[in-house]
C-alpha positions as CSV (number, residue, x, y, z in Angstrom):
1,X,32.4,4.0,3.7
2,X,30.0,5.8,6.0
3,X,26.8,3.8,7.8
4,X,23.5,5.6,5.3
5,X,20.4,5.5,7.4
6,X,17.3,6.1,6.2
7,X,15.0,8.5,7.9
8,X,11.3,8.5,9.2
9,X,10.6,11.4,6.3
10,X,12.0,8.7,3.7
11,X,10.1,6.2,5.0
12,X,6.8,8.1,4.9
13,X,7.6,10.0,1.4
14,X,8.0,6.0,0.6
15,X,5.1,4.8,1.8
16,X,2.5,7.8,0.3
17,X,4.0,6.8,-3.2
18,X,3.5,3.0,-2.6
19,X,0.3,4.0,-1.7
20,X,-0.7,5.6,-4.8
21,X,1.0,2.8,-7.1
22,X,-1.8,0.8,-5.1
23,X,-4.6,2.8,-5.5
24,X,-3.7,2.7,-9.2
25,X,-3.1,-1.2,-9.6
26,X,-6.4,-1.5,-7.8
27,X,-8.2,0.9,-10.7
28,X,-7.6,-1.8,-13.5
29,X,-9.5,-4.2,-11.2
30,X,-12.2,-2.2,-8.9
31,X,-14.9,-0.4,-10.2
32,X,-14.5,2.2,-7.8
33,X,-13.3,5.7,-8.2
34,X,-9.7,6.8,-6.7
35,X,-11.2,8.2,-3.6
36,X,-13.1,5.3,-2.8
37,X,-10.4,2.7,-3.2
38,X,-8.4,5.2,-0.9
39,X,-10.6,5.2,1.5
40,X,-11.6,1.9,1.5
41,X,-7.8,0.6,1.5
42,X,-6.9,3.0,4.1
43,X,-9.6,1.6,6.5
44,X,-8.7,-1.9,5.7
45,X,-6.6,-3.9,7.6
46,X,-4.0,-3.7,4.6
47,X,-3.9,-0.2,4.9
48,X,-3.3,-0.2,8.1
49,X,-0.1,-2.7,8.1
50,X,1.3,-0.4,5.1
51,X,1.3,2.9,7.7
52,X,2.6,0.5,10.1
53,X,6.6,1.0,10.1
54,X,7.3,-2.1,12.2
55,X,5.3,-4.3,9.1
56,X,7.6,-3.0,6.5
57,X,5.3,-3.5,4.0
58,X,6.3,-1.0,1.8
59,X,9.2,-3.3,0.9
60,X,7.0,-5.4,-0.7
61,X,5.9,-3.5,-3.7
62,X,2.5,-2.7,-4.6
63,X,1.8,-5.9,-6.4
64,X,2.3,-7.6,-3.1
65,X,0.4,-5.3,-1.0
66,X,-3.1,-5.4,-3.6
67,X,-2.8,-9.3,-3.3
68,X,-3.1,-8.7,0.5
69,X,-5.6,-6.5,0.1
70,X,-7.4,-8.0,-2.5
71,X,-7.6,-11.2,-0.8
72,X,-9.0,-9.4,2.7
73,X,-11.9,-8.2,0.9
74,X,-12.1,-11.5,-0.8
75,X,-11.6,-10.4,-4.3
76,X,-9.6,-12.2,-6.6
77,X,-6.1,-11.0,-7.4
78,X,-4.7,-9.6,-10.2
């Protein structure tokens, strides 16, 4: 059986849809608007870890990954 590697264009496509399932989770909880939980996640020290391919955060799951972020902007989780 042959050695299946996954590439750095998987790993991206992976992370963008992560990200959205994020920005949705975070929705039901924020009362922010998409673009602002975007932007805010993406500045945030969470956001920064999930673009990160050494973190592998993205194997997580986005439950995971709002907890993280939740708790760095001291929010409670959901």
């Amino acid at each position: 059986m042959a050695k299946q590697t996954v590439t750095k264009e998987q790993i991206e496509c992976s992370i963008d849809l992560m990200l959205m399932m994020i920005v949705e989770e975070l929705q039901e909880t924020l009362s922010m608007s998409a673009p602002e939980i975007l932007e805010s996640f993406l500045l945030s020290k969470t956001g920064q870890s999930l673009y990160d391919p050494d973190t592998k955060f993205w194997c997580f799951g986005p439950s995971y990954i709002v907890d993280l972020f939740l708790d760095e902007i001291k929010l409670p989780s959901i």
